[in-house]
Structure formats: C-alpha cells, structure tokens
C-alpha positions as CSV (number, residue, x, y, z in Angstrom):
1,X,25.6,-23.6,-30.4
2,X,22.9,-22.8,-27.5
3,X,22.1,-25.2,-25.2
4,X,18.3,-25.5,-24.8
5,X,16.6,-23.4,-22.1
6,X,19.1,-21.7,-20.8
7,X,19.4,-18.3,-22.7
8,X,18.0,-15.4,-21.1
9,X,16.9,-12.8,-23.8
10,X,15.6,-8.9,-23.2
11,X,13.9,-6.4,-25.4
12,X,13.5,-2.9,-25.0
13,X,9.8,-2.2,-26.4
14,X,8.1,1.0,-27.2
15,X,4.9,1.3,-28.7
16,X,1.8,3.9,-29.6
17,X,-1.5,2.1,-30.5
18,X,-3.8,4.2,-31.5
19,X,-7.6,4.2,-30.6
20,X,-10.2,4.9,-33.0
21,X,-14.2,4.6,-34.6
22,X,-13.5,5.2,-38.4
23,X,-13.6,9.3,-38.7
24,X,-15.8,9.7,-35.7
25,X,-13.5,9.3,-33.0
26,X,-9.9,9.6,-32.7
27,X,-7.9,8.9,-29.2
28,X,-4.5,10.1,-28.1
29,X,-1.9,7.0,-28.2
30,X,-1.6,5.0,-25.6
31,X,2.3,4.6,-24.8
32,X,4.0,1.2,-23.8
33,X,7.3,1.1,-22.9
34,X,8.4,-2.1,-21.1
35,X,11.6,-4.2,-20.8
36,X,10.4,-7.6,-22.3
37,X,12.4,-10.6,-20.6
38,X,12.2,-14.5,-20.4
39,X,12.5,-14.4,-16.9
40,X,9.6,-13.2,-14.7
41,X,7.8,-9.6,-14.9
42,X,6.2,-8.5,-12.1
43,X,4.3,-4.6,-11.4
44,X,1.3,-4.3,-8.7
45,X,-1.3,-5.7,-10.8
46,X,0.0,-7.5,-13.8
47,X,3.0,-10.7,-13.7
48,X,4.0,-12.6,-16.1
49,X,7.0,-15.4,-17.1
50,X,8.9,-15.9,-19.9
51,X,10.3,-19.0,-21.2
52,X,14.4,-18.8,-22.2
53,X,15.7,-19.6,-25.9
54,X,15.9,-23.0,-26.7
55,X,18.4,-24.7,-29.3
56,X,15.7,-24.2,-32.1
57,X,15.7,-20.0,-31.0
58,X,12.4,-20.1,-29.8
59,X,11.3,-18.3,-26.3
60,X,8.3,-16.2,-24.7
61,X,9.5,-12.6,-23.7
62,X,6.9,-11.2,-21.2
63,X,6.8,-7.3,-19.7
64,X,4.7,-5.3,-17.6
65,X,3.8,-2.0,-18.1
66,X,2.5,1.1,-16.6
67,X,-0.5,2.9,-19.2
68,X,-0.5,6.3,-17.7
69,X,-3.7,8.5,-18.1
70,X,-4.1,10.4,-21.2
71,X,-6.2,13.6,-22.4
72,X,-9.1,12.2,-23.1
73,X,-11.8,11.6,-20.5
74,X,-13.5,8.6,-23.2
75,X,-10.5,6.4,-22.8
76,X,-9.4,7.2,-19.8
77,X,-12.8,5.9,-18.7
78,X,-13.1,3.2,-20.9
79,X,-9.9,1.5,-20.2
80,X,-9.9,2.5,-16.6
81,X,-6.9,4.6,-16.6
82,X,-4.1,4.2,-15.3
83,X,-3.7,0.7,-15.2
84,X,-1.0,-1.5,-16.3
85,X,-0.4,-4.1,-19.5
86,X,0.8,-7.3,-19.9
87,X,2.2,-7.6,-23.1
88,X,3.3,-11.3,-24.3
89,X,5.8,-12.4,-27.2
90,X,6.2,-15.9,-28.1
91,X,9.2,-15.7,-30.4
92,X,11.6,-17.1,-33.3
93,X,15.0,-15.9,-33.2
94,X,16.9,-16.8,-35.9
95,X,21.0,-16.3,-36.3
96,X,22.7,-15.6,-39.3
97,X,26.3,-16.6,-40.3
C-alpha cells in the first residue's frame, strides 16, 4: 500500500519532435533527453517541481533539458537555439497484481 505523498518517482525520457510546414519545410529533430522527477528540476534557465505519488498513483514528474543547436539556421533562429525545455507530466500510475 503507498502512503500518500511520499513516493518519489523518476523517468528516464528521450524524445525527437519533429518540425515541419506540410511538404515545404522539414526540420532536423529536436532531441530531449531529461531525467523526469517529482522532486525539483533545476538548469540555468528553466526549474520546475514535481509532486510525489499519492495513494490513488497520481504525481507530476517535471525535467529540464538542454536543446542543443541543430543544422538548420530557420530553427535555430526561430526557437533561439540553444536554449533549454521544461517538459511537465502530470501522471496515473497504475499497479497490477
């Protein structure tokens, strides 16, 4: 049985999300890797704090990560790169017999 709020969770989370304008444009992915926690993320520019399981296996698993620059001048531009992400998860856990 878990006793509410006091379960810390992490997830190791990797990513590509791709950029694009239908046929006309196509970017390189941007790559996230993070460690997502329910206790506090912190980098230079991003922070962020989770919220541990609870008794009904619901928590928020927050990361920061580092977007380096890709090849591509148009994104690098557009999204300012490099920069960093905060990526949020509210979750459900569920546990099966």
């Amino acid at each position: 049985m878990l006793v509410g709020g006091v379960v810390q969770v992490e997830l190791e989370f990797s990513a590509d999300f791709m950029f694009s304008i239908g046929s006309l444009y196509r970017a390189p992915p941007l790559v996230v890797d993070t460690l997502l926690t329910t206790e506090v993320a912190k980098g230079h520019m991003q922070q962020g704090e989770g919220i541990r399981l609870d008794s009904h296996g619901n928590c928020k698993l927050v990361g920061v990560a580092p977007i380096v620059r890709v090849n591509d001048v148009f994104l690098n531009t557009f999204l300012t790169l490099p920069t960093e992400c905060l990526a949020i998860m509210q979750t459900k856990l569920i546990f099966l017999d």
